[in-house]
C-alpha positions as CSV (number, residue, x, y, z in Angstrom):
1,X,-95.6,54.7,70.9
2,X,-92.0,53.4,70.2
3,X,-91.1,52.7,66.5
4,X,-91.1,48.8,65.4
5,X,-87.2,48.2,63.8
6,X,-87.5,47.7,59.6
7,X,-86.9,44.6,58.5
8,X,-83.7,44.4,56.3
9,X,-85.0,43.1,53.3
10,X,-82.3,41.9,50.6
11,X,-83.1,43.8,47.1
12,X,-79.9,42.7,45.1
13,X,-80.3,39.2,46.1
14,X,-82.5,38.2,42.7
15,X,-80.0,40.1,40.8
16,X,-76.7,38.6,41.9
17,X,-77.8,35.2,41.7
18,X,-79.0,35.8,37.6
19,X,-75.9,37.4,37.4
20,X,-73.6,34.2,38.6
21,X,-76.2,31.8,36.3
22,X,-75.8,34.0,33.2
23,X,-71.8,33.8,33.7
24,X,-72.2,29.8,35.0
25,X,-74.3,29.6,31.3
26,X,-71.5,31.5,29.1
27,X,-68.8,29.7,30.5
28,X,-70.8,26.3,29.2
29,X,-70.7,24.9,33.0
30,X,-73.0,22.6,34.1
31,X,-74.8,23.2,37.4
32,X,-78.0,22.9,39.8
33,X,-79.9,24.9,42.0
34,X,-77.6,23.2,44.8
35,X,-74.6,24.8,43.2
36,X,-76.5,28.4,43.1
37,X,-76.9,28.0,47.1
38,X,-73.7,27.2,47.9
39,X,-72.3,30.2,45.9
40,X,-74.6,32.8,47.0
41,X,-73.0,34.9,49.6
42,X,-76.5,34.4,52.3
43,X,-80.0,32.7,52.2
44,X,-82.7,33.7,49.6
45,X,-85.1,36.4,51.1
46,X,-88.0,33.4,50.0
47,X,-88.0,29.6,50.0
48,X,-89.1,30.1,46.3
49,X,-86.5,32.4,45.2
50,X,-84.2,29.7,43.7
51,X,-86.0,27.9,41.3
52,X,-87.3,31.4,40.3
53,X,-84.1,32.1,39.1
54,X,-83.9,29.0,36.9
55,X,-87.5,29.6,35.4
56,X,-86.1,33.4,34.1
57,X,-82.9,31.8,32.9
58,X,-84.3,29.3,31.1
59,X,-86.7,31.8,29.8
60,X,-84.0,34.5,28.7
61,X,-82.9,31.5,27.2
62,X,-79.3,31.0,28.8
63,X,-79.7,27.7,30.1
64,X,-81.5,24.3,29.5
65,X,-82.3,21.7,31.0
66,X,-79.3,18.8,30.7
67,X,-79.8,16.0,33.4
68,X,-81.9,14.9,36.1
69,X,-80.4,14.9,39.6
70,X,-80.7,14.4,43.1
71,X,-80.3,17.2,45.7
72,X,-77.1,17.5,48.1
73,X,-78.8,19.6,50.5
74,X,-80.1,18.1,53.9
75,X,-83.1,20.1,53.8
76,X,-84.1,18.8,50.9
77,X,-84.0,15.1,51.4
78,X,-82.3,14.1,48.0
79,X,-85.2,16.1,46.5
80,X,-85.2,16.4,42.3
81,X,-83.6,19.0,40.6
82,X,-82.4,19.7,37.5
83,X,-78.6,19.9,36.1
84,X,-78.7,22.7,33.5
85,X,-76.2,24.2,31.0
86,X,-75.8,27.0,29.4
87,X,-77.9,26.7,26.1
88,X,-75.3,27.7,23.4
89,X,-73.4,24.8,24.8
90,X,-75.9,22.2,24.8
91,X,-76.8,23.2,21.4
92,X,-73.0,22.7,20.5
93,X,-73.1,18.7,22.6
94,X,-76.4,17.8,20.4
């Protein structure tokens, strides 16, 4: 029987990207899950991944929710998503 090769599966992935939104939210940027996808170095490991990011954010309570937008990338169709900020700072614009 020959051994199947392992997928490579990316472990730091979830990590990295909260770690570029909590720094994105302290530095009082504004940015969308567009942004996030053009900064991370490769792909999520899930389709789902991104947003997931945004819903622990928001839930650690580093960002909010400041705009609606539309969606640059192709694959999305100028799909919704949100422009968020980190939450000090939209405290701080009222």
């Amino acid at each position: 029987m020959t051994a199947q090769p392992m997928a490579l599966e990316d472990t730091t992935w979830r990590e990295d990207a909260l770690d570029i939104v909590e720094r994105w939210a302290t530095q009082g940027r504004r940015f969308t899950a567009d942004d996030l996808r053009e900064e991370m170095r490769r792909p999520a490991p899930h389709k789902n991944m991104v947003g997931s990011i945004f819903t622990t954010a928001q839930r650690r309570g580093w960002i909010a929710k400041h705009a609606n937008a539309t969606s640059r990338v192709k694959s999305r169709n100028g799909g919704h998503q949100y422009e968020w900020i980190g939450k000090t700072w939209r405290d701080h614009l009222g």
